[in-house]
C-alpha positions as CSV (number, residue, x, y, z in Angstrom):
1,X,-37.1,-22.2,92.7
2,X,-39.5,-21.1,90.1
3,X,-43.2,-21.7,91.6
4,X,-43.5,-23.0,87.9
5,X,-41.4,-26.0,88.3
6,X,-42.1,-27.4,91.9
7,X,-43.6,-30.8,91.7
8,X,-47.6,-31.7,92.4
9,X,-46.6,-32.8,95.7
10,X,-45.1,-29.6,96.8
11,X,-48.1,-27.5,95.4
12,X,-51.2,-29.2,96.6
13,X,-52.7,-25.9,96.9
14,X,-53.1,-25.8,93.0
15,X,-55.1,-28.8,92.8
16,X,-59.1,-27.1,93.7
17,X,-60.5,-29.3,91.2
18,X,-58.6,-32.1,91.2
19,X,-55.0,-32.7,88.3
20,X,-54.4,-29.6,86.9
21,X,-54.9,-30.4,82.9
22,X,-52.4,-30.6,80.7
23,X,-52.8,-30.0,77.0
24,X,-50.6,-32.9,75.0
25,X,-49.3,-32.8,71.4
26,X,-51.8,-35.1,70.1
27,X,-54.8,-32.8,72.6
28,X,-53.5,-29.9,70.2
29,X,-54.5,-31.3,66.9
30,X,-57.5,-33.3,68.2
31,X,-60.6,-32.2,70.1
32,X,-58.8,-31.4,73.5
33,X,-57.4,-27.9,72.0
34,X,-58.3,-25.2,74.8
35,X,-56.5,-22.4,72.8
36,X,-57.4,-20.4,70.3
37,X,-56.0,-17.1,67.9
38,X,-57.6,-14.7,71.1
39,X,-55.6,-16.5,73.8
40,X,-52.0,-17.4,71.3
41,X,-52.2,-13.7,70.5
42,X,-52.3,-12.6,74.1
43,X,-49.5,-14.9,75.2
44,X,-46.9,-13.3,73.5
45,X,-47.6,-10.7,76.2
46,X,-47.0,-13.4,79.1
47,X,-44.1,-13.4,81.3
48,X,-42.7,-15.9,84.4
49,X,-42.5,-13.1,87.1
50,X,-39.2,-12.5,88.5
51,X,-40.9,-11.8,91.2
52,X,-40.7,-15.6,94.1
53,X,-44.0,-14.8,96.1
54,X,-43.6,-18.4,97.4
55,X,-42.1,-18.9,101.0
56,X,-41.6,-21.7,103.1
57,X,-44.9,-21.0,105.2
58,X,-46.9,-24.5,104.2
59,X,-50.6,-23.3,105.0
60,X,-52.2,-24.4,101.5
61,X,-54.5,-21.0,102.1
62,X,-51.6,-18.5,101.9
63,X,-49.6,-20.2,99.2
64,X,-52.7,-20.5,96.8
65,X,-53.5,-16.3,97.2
66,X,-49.2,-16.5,96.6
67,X,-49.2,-18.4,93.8
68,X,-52.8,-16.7,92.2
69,X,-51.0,-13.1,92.9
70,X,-47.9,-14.2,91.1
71,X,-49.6,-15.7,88.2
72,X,-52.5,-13.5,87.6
73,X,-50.8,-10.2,88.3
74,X,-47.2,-10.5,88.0
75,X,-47.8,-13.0,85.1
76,X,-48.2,-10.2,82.1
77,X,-45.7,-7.5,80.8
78,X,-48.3,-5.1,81.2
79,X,-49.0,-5.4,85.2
80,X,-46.7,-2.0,85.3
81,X,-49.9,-0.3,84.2
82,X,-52.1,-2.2,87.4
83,X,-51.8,0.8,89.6
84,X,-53.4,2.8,87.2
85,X,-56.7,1.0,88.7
86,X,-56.1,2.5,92.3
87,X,-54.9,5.5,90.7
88,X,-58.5,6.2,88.8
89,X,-60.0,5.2,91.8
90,X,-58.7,7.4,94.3
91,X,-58.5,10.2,91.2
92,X,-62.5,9.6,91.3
93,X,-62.8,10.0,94.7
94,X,-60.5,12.8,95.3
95,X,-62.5,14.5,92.9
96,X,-58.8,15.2,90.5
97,X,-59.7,16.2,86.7
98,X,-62.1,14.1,84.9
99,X,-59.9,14.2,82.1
100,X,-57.7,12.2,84.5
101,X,-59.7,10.4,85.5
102,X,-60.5,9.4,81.8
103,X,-57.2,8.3,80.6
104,X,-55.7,6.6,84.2
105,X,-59.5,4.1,83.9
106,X,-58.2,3.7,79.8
107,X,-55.1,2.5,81.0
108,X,-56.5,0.7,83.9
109,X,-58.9,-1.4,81.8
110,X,-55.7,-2.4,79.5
111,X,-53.9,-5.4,81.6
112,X,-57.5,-6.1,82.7
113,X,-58.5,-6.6,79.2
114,X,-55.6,-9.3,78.5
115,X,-55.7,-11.0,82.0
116,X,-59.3,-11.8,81.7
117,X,-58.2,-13.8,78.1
118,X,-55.6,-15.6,80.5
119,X,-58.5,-16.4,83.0
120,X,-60.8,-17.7,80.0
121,X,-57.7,-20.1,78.9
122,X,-56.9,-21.0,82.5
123,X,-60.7,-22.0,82.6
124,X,-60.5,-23.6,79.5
125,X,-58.2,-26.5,80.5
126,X,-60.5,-27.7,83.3
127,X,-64.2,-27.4,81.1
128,X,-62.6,-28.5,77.9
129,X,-62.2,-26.7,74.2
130,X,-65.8,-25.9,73.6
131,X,-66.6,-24.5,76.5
132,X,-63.3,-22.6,76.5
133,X,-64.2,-21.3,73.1
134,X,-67.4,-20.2,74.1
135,X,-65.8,-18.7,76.7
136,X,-63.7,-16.4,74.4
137,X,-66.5,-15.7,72.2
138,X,-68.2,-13.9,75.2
139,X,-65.5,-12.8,77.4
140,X,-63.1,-11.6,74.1
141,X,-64.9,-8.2,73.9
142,X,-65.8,-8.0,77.3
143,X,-64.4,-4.6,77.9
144,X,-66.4,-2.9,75.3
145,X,-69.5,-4.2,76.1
146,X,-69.8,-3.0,79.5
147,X,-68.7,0.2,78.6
148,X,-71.4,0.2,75.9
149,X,-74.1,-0.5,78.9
150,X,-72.9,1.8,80.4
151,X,-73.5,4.5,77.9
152,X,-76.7,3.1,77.1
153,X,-77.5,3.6,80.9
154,X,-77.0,7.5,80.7
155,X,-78.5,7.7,77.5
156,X,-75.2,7.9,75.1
157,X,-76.5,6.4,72.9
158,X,-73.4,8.0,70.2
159,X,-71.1,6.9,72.6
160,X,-72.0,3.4,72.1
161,X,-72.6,3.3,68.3
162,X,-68.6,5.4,67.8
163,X,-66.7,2.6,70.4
164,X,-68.5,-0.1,69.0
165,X,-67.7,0.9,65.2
166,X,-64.0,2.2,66.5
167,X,-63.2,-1.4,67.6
168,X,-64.2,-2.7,64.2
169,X,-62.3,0.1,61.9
170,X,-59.4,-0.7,64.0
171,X,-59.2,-4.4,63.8
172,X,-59.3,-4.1,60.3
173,X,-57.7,-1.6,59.3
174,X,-55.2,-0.5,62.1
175,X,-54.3,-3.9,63.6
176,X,-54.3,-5.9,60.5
177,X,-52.8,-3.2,58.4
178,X,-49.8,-2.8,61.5
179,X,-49.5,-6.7,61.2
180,X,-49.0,-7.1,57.2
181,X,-46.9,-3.8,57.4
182,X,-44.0,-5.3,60.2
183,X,-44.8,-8.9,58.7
184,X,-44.0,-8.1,55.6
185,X,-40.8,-5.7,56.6
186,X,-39.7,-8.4,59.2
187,X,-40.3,-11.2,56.3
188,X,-38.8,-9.9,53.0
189,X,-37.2,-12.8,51.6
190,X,-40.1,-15.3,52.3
191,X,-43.3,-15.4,50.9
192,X,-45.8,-15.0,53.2
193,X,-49.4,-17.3,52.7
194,X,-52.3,-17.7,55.1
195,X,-55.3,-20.3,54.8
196,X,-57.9,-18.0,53.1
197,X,-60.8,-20.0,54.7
198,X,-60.9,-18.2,57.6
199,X,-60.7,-15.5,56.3
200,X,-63.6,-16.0,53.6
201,X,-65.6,-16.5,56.4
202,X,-65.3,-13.6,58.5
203,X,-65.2,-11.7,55.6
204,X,-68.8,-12.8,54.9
205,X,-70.1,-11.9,58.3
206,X,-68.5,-9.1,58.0
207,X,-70.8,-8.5,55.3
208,X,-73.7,-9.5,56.4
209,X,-73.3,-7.1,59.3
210,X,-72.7,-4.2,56.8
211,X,-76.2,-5.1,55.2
212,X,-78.1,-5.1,58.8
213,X,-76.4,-1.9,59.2
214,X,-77.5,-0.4,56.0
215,X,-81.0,-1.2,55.6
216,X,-81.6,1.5,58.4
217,X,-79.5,4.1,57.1
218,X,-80.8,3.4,53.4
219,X,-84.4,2.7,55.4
220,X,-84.1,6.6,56.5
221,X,-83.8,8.6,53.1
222,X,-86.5,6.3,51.3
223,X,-89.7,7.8,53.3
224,X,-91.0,11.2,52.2
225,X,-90.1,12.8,55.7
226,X,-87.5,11.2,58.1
227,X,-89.8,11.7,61.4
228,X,-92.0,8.5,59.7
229,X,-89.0,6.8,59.6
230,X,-88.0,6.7,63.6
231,X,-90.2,3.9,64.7
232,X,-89.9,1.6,62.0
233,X,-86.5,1.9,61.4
234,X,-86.3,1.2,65.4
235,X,-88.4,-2.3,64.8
236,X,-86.2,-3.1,61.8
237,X,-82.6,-2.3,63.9
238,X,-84.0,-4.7,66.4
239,X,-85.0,-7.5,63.6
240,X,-81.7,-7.3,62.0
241,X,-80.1,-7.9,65.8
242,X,-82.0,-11.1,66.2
243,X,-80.6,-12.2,63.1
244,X,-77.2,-11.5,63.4
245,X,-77.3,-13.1,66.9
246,X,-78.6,-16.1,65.7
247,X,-76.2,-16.1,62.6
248,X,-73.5,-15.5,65.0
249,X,-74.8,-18.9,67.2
250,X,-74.5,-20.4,63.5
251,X,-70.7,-19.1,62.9
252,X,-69.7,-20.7,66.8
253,X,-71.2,-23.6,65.5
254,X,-69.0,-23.7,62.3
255,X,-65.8,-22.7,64.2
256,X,-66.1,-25.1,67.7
257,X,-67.6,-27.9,66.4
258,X,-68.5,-28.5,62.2
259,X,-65.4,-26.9,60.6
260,X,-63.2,-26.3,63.2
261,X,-59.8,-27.5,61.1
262,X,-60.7,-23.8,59.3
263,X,-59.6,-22.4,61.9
264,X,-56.6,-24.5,63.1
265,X,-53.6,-24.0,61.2
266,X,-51.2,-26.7,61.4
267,X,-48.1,-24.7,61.1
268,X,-49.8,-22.9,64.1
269,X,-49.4,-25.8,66.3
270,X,-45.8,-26.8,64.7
271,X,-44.5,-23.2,65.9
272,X,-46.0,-23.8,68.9
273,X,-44.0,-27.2,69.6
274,X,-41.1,-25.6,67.9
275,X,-41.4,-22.4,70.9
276,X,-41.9,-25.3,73.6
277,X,-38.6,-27.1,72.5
278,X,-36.6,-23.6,72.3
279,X,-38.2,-22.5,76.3
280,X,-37.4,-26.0,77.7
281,X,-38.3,-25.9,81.4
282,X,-41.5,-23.7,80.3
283,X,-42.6,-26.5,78.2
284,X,-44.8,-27.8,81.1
285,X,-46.1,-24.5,82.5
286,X,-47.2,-23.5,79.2
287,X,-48.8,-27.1,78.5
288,X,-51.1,-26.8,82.0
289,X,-53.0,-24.5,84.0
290,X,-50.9,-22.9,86.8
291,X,-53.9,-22.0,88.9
292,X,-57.2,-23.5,90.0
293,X,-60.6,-24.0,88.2
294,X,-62.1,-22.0,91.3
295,X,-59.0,-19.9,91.7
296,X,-59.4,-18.2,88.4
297,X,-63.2,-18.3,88.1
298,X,-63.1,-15.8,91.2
299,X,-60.1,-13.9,89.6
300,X,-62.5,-13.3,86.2
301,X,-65.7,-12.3,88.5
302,X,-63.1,-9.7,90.3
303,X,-61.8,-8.3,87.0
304,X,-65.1,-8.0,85.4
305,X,-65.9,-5.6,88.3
306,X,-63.1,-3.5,87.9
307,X,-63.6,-3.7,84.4
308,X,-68.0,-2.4,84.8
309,X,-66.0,0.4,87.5
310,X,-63.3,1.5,85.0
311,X,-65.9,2.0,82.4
312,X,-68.3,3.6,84.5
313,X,-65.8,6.6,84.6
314,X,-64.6,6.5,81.3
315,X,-68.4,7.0,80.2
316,X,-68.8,9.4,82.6
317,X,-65.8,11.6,82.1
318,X,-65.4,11.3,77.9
319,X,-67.4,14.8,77.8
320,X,-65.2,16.0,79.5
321,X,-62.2,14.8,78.3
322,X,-63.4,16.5,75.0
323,X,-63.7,19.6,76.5
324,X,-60.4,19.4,78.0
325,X,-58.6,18.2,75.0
326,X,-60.1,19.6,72.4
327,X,-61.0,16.5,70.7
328,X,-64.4,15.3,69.4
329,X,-66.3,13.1,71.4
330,X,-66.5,10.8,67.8
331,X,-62.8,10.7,67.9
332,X,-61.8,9.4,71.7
333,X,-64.5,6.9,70.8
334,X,-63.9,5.5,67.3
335,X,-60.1,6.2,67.9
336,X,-58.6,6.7,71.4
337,X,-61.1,3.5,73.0
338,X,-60.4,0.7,70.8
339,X,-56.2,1.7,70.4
340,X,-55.7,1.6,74.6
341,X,-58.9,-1.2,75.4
342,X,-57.3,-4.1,73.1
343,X,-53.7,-3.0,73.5
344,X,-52.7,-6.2,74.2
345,X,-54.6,-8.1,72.0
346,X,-53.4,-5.9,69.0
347,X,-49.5,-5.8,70.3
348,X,-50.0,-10.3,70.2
349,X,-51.1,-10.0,66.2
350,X,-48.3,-7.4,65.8
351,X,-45.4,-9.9,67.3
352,X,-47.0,-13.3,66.0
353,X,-46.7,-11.4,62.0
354,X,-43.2,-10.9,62.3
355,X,-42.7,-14.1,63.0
356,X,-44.4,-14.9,59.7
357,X,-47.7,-16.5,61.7
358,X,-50.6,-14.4,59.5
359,X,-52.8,-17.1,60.4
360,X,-53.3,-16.2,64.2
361,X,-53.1,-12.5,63.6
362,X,-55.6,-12.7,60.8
363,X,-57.8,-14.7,63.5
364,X,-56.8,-11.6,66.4
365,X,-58.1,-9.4,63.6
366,X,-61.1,-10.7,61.4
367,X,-62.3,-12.6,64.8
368,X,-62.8,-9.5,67.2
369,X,-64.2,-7.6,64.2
370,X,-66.4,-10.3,63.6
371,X,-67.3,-10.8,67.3
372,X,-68.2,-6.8,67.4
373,X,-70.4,-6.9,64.2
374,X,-72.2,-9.8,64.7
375,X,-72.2,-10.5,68.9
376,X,-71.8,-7.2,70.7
377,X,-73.5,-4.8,68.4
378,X,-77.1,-6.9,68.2
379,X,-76.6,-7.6,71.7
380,X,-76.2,-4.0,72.8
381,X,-79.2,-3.2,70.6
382,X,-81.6,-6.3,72.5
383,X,-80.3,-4.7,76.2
384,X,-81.1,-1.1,74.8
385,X,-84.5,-2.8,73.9
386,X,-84.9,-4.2,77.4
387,X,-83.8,-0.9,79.1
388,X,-86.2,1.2,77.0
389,X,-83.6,3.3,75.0
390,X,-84.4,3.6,72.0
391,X,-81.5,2.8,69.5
392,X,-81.4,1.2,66.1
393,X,-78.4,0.2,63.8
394,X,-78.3,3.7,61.8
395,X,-75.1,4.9,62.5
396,X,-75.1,7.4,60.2
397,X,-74.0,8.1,57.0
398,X,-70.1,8.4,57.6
399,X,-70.0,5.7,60.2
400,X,-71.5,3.1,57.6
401,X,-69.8,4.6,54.6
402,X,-66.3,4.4,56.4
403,X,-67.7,0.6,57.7
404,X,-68.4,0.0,54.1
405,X,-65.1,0.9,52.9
406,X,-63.0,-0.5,55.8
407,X,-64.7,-3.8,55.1
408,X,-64.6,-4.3,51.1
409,X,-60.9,-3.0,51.8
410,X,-59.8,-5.7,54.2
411,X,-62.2,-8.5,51.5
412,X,-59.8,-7.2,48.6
413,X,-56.7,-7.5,50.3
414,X,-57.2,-10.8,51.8
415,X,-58.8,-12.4,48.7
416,X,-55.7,-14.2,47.4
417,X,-54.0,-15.7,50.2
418,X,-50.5,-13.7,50.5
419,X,-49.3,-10.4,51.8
420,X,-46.7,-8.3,51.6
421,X,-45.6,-4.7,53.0
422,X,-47.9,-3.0,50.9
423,X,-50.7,-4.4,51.5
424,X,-50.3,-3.0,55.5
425,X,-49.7,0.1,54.6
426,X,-52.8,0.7,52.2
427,X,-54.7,-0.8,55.1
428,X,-52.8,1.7,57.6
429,X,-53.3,4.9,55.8
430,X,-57.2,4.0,55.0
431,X,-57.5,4.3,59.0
432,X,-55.3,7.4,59.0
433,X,-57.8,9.2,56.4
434,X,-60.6,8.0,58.3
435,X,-59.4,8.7,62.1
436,X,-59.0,12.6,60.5
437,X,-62.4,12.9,59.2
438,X,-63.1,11.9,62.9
439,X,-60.5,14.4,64.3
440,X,-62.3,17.1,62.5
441,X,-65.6,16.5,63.1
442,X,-67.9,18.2,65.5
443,X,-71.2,16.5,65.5
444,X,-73.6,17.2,68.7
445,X,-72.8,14.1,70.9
446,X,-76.4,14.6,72.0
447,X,-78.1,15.2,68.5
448,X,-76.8,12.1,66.2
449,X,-79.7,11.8,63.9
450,X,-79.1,15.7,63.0
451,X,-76.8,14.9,59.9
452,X,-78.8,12.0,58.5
453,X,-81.9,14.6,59.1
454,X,-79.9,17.3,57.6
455,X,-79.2,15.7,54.4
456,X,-82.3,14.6,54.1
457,X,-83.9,17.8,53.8
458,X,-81.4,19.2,51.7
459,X,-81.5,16.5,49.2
460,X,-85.1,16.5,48.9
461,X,-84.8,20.8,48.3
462,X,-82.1,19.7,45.5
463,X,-84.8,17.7,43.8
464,X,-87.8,20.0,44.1
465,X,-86.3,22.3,42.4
């Protein structure tokens, strides 16, 4: 019997904080919703294990850590990729190949990524929709911003500027491009519309984080010698962070609470309905939480600590890896990171477009770029603040320009409220150009003011002559 389908009285063990909640038809429409786009997108990589962990032993201890371990790691189509976790581990310890070491923590921190989304939704339904949103707007990017305070720890300071812009160029650009591409493909003879109101908005943080990350750049080149530059571009970067965070605060604001039918699609919540009538006896496990409040609080702490492990090596080893591979520093961080860190995030947009549901990949998409620009970014430039390293939002010339471009790209394409094929594939091969400027670039991962420095003294030869 599937541990799914036995009755409250024969699982007591799931009940830490009293009824498990269930989310009804008319709790989806109204103010009980405890999904959202991060958590729908992520789903479509759930799965009922085949796995019974259940026995007849009825000691409420050893039936909860049963029922967590079936859930939480059996639970996902990606657990096949969990012993990569002991694997980087042991690699570490056994002192294998740091390019090992490298990839096995990538592809350790991949299920980790989507289980702690699962956690945040299993949360959710015991704390209600706001704090469950709230939730995802801290938890969504998790995985990059422990990384980046990692890097800013040892001083990588590149390190954290290339991951952070990578997961931005490839929301954009490689997931929403991949979506609209098999979308339209999988979706020839219908015409495929979205609600452009959500996208409008995202699209205008978007740009409001392009501007903070101009001024800097533009900032540089306007004094008569870049070295005057360094401190008050420094005290601007850090200006610019307290207003996107607080502009951020304002955007959570607008999605949880003022105008949060923007970002509810109805036909989101009809498919939704229409998947719980096809699954039949996974209506009710998909309609409540399947373990405790307590349960998966403890499961999130655990994962975040793999999670600040498994990033602690890849900082540590990308160098390496570079060396081994023969691939810039710039391109396993703007590139390689973002791909194998939101895999399953990015593979939920993929699926949900062909079945003609552009509303929650556009929210997968637009919503973790947005998160990036306007929640990790400022905040990784306040912790640098706090731990004395001294970084500002000038990421260079050909970081912002290809920001720049990625992000009027994605405004043009979105701006009239259908897609097709094409529209994917434009988006697609502006990442492929970009990822192989990246592929052929060697900049010093230690010297990453040298090129805006550099151009700055040749320009200023140029015009004295």
């Amino acid at each position: 019997m599937d541990s799914r389908q036995i009755t409250q009285e024969q699982q007591p063990w799931l009940l830490e904080n009293g009824d498990p909640k269930r989310l009804t038809k008319e709790a989806r429409h109204g103010h009980g919703r405890s999904r959202n786009v991060h958590n729908l997108s992520t789903s479509s990589l759930r799965k009922r294990s085949g796995y019974t962990l259940l026995s007849k032993d009825h000691r409420a201890c050893l039936q909860t850590v049963l029922v967590n371990i079936q859930e939480v790691i059996l639970g996902t189509k990606l657990s096949i990729l969990f012993p990569a976790i002991p694997a980087a581990i042991l690699a570490h310890y056994f002192g294998l190949g740091r390019a090992w070491i490298f990839i096995l923590s990538l592809l350790g921190l991949t299920p980790l990524a989507e289980r702690v989304s699962f956690l945040t939704e299993q949360i959710a339904f015991f704390t209600g929709p706001t704090v469950g949103g709230l939730l995802n707007a801290t938890c969504g990017n998790i995985t990059e911003l422990i990384i980046a305070i990692f890097a800013l720890s040892n001083n990588q300071i590149a390190v954290v500027k290339y991951s952070l812009l990578g997961s931005i160029l490839s929301n954009l650009l490689l997931v929403l491009g991949t979506s609209l591409l098999c979308g339209g493909i999988a979706n020839l003879g219908v015409e495929q519309k979205y609600d452009r109101r959500q996208a409008d908005v995202n699209s205008l943080m978007l740009l409001l984080a392009l501007l903070c990350h101009s001024l800097p750049l533009l900032f540089t080149y306007s004094a008569a010698s870049p070295e005057l530059t360094v401190e008050p571009t420094l005290y601007l970067s850090r200006t610019a962070s307290i207003v996107m965070l607080g502009a951020y605060v304002v955007y959570l604001v607008f999605q949880l609470w003022t105008h949060r039918q923007f970002f509810e699609a109805e036909d989101v919540w009809q498919f939704l309905e229409a998947e719980d009538e096809g699954l039949g006896e996974n209506n009710e496990a998909e309609e409540e939480a399947v373990i405790g409040f307590w349960s998966a609080f403890a499961w999130l702490a655990g994962m975040t600590v793999f999670i600040a492990l498994l990033s602690e090596y890849v900082v540590d080893t990308i160098e390496d890896a570079s060396d081994s591979w023969g691939l810039s520093v710039s391109f396993l961080s703007i590139i390689l990171l973002p791909i194998v860190g939101n895999a399953a995030e990015h593979a939920g947009a993929i699926i949900f477009a062909f079945k003609n549901k552009l509303d929650i990949s556009l929210g997968v998409a637009l919503g973790s770029a947005t998160q990036i620009a306007m929640f990790v970014v400022p905040l990784c430039e306040i912790v640098a603040w706090i731990m004395g390293v001294k970084m500002d939002l000038n990421f260079n010339i050909l970081e912002t320009g290809s920001l720049a471009l990625a992000i009027i790209v994605t405004a043009f394409t979105l701006q009239d409220g259908t897609s097709h094929y094409l529209k994917g594939l434009i988006l697609l091969l502006c990442y492929f150009v970009i990822g192989a400027c990246f592929f052929v670039q060697r900049t010093p991962i230690n010297h990453n003011d040298v090129p805006n420095f550099t151009l700055k003294l040749v320009t200023d030869s140029v015009l004295s002559t």
